[in-house]
Z-matrix of the N, CA and C atoms (Angstrom, degrees):
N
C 1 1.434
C 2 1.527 1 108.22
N 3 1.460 2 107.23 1 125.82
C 4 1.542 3 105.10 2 175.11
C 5 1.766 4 131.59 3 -64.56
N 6 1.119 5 101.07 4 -36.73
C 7 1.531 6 118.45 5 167.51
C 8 1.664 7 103.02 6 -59.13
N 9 1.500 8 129.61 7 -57.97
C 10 1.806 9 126.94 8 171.01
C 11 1.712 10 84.22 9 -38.28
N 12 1.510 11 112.56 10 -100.79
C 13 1.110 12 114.39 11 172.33
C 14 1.830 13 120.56 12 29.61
N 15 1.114 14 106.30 13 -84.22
C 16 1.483 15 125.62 14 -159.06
C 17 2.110 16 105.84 15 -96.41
N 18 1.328 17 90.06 16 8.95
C 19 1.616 18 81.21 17 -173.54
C 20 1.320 19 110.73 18 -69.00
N 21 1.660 20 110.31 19 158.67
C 22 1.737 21 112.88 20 165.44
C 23 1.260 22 100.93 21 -45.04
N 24 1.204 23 118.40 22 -72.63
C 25 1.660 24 115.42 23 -153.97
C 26 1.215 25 125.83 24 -41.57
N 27 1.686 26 113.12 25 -26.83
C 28 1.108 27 127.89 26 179.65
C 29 1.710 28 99.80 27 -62.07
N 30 1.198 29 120.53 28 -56.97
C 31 1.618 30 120.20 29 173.91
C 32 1.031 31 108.60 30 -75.14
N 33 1.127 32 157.72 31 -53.61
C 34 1.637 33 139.85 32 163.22
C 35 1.465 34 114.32 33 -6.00
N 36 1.254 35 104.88 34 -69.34
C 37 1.859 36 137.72 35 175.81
C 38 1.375 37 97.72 36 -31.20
N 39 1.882 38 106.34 37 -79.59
C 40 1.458 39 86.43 38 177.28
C 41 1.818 40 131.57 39 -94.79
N 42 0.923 41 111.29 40 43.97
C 43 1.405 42 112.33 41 -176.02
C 44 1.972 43 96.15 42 -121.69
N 45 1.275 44 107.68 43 -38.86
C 46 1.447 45 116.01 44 172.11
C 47 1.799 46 122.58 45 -26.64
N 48 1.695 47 105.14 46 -57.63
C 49 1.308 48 107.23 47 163.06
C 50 1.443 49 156.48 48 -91.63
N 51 1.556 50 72.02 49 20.26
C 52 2.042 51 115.01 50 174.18
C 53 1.682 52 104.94 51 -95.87
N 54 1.367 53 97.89 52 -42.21
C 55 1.736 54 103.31 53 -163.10
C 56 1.787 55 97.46 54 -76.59
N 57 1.243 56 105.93 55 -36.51
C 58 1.894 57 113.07 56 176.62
C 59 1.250 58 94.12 57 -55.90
N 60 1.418 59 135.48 58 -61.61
C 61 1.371 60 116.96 59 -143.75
C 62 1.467 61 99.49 60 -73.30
N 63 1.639 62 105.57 61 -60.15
C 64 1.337 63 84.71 62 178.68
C 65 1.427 64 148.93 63 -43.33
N 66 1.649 65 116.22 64 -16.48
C 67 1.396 66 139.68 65 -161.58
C 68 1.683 67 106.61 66 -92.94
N 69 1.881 68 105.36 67 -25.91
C 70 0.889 69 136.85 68 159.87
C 71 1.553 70 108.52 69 -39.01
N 72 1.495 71 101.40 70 -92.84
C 73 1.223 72 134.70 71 -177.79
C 74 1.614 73 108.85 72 -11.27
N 75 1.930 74 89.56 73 -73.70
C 76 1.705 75 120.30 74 175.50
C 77 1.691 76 110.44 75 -23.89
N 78 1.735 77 89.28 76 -71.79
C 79 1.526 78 100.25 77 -150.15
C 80 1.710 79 88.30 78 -76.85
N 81 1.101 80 140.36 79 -53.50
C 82 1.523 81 128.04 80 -145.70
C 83 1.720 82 99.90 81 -90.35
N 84 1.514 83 110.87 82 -59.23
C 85 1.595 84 99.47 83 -158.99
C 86 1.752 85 90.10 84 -97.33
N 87 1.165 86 151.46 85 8.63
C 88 0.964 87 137.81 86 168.06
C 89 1.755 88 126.74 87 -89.90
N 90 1.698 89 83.60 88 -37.92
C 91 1.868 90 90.93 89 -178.42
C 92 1.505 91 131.79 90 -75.18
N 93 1.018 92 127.61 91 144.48
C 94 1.020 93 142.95 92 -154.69
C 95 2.007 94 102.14 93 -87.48
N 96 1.535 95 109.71 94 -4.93
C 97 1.349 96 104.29 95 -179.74
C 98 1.468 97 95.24 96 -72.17
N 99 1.491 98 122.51 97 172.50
C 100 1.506 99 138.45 98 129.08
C 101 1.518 100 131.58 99 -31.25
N 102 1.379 101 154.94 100 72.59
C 103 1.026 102 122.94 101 -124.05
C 104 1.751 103 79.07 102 -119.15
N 105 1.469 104 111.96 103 147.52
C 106 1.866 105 107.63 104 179.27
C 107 1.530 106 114.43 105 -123.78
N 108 1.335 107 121.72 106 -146.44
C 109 1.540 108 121.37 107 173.33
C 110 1.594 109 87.95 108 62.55
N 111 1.651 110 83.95 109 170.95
C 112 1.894 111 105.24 110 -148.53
C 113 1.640 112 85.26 111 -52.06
N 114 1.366 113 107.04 112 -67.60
C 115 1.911 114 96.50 113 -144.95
C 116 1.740 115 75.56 114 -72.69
N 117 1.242 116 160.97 115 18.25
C 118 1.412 117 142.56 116 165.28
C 119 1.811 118 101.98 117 -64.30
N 120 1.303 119 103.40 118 -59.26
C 121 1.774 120 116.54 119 170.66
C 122 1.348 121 128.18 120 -36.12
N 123 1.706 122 89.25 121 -39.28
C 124 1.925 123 101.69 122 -162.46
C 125 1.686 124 81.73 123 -75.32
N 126 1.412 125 127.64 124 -64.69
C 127 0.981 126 126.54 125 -176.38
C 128 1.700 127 141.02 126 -29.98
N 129 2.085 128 81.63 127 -50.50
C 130 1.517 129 78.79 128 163.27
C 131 1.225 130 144.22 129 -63.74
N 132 1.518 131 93.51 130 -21.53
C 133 1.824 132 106.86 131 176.10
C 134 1.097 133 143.46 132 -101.35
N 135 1.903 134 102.32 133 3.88
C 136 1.185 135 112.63 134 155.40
C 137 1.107 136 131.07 135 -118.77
N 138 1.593 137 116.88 136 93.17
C 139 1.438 138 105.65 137 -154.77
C 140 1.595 139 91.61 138 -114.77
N 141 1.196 140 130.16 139 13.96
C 142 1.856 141 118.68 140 144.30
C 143 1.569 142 101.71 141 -65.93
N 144 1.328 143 116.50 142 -52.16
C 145 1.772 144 104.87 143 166.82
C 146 1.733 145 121.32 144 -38.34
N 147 0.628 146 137.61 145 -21.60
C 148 1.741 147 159.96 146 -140.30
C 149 1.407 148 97.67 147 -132.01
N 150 1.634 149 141.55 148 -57.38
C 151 1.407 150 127.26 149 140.40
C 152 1.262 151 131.35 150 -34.12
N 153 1.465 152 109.77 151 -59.17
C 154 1.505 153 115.28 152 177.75
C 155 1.528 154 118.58 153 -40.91
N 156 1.508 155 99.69 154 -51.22
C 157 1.735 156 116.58 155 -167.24
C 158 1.900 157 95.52 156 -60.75
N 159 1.298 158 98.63 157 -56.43
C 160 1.465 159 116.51 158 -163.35
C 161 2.030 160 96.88 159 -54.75
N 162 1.983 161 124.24 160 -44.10
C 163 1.193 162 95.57 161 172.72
C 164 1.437 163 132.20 162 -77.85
N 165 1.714 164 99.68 163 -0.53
C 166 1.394 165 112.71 164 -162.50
C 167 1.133 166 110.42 165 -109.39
N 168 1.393 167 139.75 166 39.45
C 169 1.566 168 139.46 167 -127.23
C 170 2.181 169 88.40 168 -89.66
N 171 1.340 170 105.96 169 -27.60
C 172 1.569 171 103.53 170 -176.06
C 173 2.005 172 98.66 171 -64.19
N 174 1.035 173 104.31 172 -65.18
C 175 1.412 174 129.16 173 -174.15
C 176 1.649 175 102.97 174 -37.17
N 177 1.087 176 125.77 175 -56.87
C 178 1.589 177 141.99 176 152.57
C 179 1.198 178 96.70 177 -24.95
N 180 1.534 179 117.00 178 -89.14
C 181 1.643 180 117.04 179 -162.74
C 182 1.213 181 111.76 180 -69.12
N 183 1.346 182 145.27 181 -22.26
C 184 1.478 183 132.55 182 131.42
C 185 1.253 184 127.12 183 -22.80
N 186 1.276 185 126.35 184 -65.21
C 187 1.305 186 115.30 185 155.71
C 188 2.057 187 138.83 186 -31.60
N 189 1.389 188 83.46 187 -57.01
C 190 1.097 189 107.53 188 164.06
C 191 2.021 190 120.59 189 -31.94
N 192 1.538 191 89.52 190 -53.92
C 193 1.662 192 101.92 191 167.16
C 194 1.099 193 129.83 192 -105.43
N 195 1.022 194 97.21 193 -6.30
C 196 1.923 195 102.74 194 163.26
C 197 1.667 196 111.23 195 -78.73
N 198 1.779 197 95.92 196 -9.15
C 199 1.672 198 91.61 197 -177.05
C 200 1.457 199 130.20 198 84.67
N 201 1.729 200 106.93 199 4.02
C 202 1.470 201 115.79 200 -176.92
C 203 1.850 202 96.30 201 -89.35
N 204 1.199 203 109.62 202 -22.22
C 205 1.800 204 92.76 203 177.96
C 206 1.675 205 95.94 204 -126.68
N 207 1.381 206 119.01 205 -179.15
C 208 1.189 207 144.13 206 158.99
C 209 1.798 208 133.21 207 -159.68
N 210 1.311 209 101.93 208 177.90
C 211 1.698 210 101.14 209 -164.10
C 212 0.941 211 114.38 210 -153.53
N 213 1.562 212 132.43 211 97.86
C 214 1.785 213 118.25 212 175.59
C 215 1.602 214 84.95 213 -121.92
N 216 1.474 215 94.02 214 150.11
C 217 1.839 216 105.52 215 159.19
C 218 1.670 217 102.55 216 -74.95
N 219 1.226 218 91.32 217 159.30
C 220 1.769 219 125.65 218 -171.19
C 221 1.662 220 101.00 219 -130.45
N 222 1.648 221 92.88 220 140.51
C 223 1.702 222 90.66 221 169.41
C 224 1.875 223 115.77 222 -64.35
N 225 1.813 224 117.17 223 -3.39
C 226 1.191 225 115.57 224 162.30
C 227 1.197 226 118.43 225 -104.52
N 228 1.429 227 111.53 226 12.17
C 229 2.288 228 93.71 227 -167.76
C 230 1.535 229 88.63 228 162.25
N 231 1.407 230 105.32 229 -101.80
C 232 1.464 231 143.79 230 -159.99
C 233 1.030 232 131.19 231 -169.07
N 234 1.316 233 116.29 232 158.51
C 235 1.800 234 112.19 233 165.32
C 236 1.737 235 104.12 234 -173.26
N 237 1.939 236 82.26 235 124.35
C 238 1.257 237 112.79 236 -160.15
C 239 1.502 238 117.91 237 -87.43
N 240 1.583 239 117.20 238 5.80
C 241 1.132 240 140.17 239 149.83
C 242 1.887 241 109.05 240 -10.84
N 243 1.430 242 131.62 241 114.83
C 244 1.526 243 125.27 242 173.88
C 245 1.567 244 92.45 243 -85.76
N 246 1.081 245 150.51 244 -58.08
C 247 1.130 246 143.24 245 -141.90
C 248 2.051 247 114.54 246 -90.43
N 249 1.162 248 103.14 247 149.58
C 250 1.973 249 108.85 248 178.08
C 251 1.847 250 101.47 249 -23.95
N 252 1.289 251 115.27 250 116.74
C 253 1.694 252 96.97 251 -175.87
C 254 1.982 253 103.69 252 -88.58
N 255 1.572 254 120.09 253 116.57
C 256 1.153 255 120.68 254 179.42
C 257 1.564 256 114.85 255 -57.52
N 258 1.159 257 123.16 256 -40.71
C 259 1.816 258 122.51 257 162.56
C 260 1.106 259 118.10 258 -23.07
N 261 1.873 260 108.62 259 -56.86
C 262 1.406 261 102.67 260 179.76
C 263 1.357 262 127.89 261 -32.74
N 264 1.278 263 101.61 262 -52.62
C 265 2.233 264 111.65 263 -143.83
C 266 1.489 265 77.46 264 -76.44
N 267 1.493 266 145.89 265 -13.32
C 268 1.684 267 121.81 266 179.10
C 269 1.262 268 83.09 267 -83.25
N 270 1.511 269 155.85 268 -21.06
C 271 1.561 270 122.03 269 -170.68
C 272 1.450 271 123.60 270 78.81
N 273 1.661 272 98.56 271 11.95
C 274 1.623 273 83.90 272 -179.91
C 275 1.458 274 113.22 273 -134.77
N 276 1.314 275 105.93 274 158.97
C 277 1.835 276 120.10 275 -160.47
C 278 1.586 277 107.23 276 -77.58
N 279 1.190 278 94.86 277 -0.72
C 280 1.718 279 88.51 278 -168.56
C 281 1.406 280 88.14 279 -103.06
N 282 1.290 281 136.88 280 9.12
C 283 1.440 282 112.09 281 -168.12
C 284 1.725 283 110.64 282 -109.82
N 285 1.198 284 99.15 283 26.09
C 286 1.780 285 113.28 284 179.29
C 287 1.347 286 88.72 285 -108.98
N 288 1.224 287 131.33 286 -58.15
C 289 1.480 288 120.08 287 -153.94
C 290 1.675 289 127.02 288 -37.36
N 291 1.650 290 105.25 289 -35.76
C 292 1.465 291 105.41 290 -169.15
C 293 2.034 292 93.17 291 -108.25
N 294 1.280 293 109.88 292 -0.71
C 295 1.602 294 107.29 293 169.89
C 296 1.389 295 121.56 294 -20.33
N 297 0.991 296 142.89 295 161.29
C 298 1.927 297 142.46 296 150.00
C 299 1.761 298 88.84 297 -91.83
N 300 0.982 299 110.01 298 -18.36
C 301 1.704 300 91.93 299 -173.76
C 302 1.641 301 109.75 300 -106.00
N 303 1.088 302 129.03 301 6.91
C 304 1.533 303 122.12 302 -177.86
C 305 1.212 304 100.05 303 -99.09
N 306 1.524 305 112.01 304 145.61
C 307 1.353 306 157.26 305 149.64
C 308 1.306 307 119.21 306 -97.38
N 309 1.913 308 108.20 307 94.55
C 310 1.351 309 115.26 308 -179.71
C 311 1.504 310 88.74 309 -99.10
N 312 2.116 311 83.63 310 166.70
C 313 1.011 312 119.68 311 174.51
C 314 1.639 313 131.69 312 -132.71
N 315 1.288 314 134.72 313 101.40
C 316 1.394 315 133.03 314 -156.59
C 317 1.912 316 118.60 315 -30.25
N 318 1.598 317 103.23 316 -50.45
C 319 1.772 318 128.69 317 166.43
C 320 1.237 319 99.96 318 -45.66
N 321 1.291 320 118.96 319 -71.30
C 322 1.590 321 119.84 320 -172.33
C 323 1.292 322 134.79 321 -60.48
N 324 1.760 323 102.81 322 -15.92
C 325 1.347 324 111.35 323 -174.27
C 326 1.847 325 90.02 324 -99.41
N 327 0.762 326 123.30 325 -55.51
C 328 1.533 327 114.75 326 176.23
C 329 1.427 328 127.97 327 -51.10
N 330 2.167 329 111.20 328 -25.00
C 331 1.238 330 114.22 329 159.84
C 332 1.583 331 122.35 330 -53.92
N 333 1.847 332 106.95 331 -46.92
C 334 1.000 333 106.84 332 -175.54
C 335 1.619 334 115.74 333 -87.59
N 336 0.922 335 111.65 334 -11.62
C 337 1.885 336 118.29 335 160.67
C 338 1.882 337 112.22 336 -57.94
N 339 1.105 338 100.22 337 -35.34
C 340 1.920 339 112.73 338 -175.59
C 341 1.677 340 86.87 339 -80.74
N 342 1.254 341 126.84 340 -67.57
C 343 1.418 342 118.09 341 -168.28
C 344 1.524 343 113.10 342 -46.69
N 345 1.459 344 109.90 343 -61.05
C 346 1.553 345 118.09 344 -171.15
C 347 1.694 346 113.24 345 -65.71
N 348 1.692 347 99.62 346 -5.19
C 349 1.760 348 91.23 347 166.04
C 350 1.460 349 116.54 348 -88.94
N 351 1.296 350 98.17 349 -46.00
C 352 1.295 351 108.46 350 171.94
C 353 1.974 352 108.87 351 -47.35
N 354 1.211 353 107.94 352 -61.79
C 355 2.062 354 91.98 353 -173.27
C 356 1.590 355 84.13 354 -64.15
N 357 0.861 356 150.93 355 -20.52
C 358 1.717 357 123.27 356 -150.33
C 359 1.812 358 86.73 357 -92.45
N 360 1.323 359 127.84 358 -32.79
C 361 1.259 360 117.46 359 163.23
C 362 1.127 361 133.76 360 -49.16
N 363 1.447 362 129.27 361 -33.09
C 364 1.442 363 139.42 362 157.10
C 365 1.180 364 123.32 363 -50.55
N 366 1.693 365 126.22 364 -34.73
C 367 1.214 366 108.49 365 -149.08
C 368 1.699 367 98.07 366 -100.42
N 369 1.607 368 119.73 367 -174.39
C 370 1.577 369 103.27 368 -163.66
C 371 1.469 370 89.78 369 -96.69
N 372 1.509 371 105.68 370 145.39
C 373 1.256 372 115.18 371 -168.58
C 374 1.808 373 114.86 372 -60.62
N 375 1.576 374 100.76 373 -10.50
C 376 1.322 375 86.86 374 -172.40
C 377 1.695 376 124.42 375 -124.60
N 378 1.393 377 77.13 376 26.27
C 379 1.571 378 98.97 377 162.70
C 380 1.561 379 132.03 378 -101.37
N 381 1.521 380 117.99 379 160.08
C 382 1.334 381 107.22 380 -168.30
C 383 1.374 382 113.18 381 -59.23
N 384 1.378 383 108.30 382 -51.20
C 385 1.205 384 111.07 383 -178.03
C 386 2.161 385 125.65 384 -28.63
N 387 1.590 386 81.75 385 -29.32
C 388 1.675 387 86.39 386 -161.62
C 389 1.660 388 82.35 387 -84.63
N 390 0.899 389 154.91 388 -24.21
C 391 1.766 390 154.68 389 -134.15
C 392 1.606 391 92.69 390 -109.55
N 393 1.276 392 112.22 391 -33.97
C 394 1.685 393 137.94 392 -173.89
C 395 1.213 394 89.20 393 -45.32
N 396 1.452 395 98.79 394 -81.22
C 397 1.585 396 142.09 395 -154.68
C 398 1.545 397 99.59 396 -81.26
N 399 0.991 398 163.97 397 -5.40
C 400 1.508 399 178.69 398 -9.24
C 401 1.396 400 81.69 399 96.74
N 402 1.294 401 110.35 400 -101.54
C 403 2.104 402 116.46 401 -170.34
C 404 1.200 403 90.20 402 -28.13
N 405 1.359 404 121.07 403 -112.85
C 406 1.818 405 109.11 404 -163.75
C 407 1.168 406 135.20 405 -8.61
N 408 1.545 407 104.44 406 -35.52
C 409 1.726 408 110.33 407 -173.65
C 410 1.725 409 94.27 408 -83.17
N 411 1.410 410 127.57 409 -40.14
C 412 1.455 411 122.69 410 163.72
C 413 1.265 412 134.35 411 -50.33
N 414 0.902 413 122.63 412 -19.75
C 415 1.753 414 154.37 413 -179.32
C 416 1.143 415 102.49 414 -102.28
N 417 1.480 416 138.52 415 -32.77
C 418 1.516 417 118.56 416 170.63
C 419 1.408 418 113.26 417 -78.28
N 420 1.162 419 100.43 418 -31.21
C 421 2.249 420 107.86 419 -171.42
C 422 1.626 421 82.89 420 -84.78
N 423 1.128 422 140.39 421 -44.52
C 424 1.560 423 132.03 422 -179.11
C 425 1.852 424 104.65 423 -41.98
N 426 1.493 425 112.74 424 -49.27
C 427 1.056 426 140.66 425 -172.69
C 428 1.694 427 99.93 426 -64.45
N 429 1.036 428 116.41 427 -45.46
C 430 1.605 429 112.65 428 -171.75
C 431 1.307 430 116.19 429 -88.66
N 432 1.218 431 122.79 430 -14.90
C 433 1.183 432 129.54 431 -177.33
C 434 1.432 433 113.40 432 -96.07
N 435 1.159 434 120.53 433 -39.59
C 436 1.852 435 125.04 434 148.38
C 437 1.959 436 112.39 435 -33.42
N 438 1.374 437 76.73 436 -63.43
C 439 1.943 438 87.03 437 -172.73
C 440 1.839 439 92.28 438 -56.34
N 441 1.755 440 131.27 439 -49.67
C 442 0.918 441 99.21 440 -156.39
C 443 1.388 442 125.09 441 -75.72
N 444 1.948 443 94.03 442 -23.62
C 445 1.839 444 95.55 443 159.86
C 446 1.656 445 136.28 444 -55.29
N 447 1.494 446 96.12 445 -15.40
C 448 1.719 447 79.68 446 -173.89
C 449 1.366 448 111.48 447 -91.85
N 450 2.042 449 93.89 448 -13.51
C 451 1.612 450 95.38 449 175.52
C 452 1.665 451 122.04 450 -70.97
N 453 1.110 452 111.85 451 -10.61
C 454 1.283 453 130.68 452 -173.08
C 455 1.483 454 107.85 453 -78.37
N 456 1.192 455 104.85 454 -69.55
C 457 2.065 456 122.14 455 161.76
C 458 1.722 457 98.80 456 -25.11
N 459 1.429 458 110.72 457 -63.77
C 460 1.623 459 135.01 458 -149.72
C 461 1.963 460 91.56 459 -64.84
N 462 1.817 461 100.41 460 -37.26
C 463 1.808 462 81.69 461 -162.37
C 464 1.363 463 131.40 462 -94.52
């Protein structure tokens, strides 16, 4: 069918693991933030990896579609995870932090620290829901305050 043929999705599909690498590229080996979490570390310390990518930028996005790397943003960073990530379908922010595959980010973790105070303010204090959502929101500032000590040690 010519219309299958010609659909977006069909280009979505392949443009998808072009647009990761590059987005890749941007946010992790290009930016100038601190970036932490497991692969944040691996990253920081291999930055002939981070040359390599940077002379090989085709070779990268090859990968990219061959399916040996990947890249979605996270309400903390990223996570470069190739496979369905199971964390997701629970819905919750705390479940990147101790990942092998997340790539935090100091901005992002404080974006999502401002958001998750704000709903945890709504809900009635004496319901589970709020105790839910309370822990997580404790575990993210637990989370930022680690990152900001080691950045401190680190500068």
């Amino acid at each position: 069918n010519v219309q299958e043929k010609h659909h977006i999705s069909k280009d979505l599909n392949q443009l998808k693991p072009e647009l990761e690498a590059l987005s890749y590229i941007k946010n992790v080996l290009l930016t100038d933030d601190n970036v932490y979490g497991v692969q944040g570390h691996i990253v920081k310390k291999s930055k002939q990896d981070k040359i390599n990518v940077m002379k090989d930028r085709e070779k990268t996005i090859q990968n990219f579609k061959d399916g040996y790397m990947s890249w979605k943003e996270t309400m903390l960073g990223g996570c470069i995870q190739v496979e369905p990530c199971e964390s997701k379908l629970t819905r919750s922010l705390i479940a990147c932090i101790g990942c092998e595959c997340g790539i935090h980010k100091i901005g992002k973790l404080e974006s999502a620290i401002q958001t998750q105070s704000s709903f945890v303010d709504t809900l009635n204090k004496n319901s589970i829901e709020y105790r839910t959502e309370k822990a997580d929101l404790d575990k993210l500032k637990q989370y930022l305050n680690t990152i900001q000590g080691d950045k401190n040690v680190n500068d």
